[in-house]
C-alpha positions, 0 to 999 in steps of 0.5 A: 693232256688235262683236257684229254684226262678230263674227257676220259674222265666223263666219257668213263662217267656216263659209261658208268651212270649208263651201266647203273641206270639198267641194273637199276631198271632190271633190279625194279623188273625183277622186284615187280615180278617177285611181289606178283608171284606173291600169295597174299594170304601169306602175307596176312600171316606175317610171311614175305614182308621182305619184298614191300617197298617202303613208302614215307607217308607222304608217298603213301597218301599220295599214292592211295589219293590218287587210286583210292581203295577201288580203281580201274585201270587201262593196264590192270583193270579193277584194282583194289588196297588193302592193309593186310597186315601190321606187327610193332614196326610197320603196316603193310599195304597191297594193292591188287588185281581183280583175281587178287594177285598183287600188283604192289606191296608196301609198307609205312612206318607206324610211327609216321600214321600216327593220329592219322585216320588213314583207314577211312581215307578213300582217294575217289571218295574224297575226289568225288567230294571235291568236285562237289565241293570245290567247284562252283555248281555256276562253273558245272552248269556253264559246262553242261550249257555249253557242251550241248551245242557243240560236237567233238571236243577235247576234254582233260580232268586231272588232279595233284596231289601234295600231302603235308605230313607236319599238318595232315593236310592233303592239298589238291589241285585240279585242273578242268579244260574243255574245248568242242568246236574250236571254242573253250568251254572251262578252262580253270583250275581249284585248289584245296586242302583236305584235313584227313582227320575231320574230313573237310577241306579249306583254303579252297581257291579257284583260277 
């Protein structure tokens, strides 16, 4: 009788866990929809600040490194943020499509931007930097030697990010493999810490 209680019990569980996990899912369609319909030059106004999403500051720098203020995607194509508004609580944030729909709207709470000079933080602008930077110009021509003499390839170039609000300090890693030809021409990875506010980085290593 325990048994059969406790098998009830789970299967009831996973019934409900299944029921939360689509309301859930329809809820986020529905939001997602609610802020494309948005019209932007009313939220630089002040108006429909209900629909953003509230973004810890760590989310938001991760977020903002990985797309910085112009990307292209395959989904949406050229996208753009923007802060495009701030009363004494938050600073609200939208990301866009080329015809200016949004595609994401946000917000971060001030108290948590505090000294922090978020507003020149460019995340392909410091990509680029690093990979200027960080990795060594021997391991760059090793790579433009080897890929000469080689035909298809594989080729993979991918960041992460880990943002430390106490520290202000972005650490990035990157991973850079390429294979042509059944050989491996890089295969490493470098890692690096970005200050936000003196826009170096530090503590570089490379594997």
């Amino acid at each position: 009788m325990f048994r059969c209680t406790i098998i009830i019990s789970l299967f009831i569980s996973l019934i409900s866990y299944e029921s939360w996990g689509q309301n859930a899912k329809k809820e986020s369609i529905a939001a997602f929809r609610a802020i494309t319909r948005l019209d932007i030059s009313g939220i630089k106004k002040g108006q429909h600040l209900e629909f953003a999403y509230l973004y810890p500051v760590k989310q938001f720098i991760e977020y903002t490194a990985e797309f910085g203020k112009r990307d292209t995607s395959k989904k949406w194509g050229p996208t753009t943020i923007e802060q495009v508004f701030r009363d004494s609580a938050f600073t609200y944030f939208v990301r866009a499509d080329e015809l200016g729909s949004p595609i994401n709207f946000f917000r971060v709470n001030n108290n948590e931007l505090i000294d922090l000079d978020y507003s020149e933080f460019d995340g392909k602008a410091v990509k680029d930097k690093f990979i200027a930077e960080v990795i060594p110009g021997s391991d760059k021509e090793q790579v433009e030697r080897k890929e000469k003499n080689i035909g298809m390839g594989f080729y993979r170039g991918s960041f992460r990010y880990n943002y430390q609000p106490e520290t202000k300090l972005l650490e990035m890693t990157y991973r850079w493999k390429i294979t042509g030809d059944f050989q491996r021409i890089i295969n490493k990875t470098y890692n690096a810490k970005y200050d936000l506010n003196t826009r170096q980085f530090k503590d570089i290593s490379r594997r």
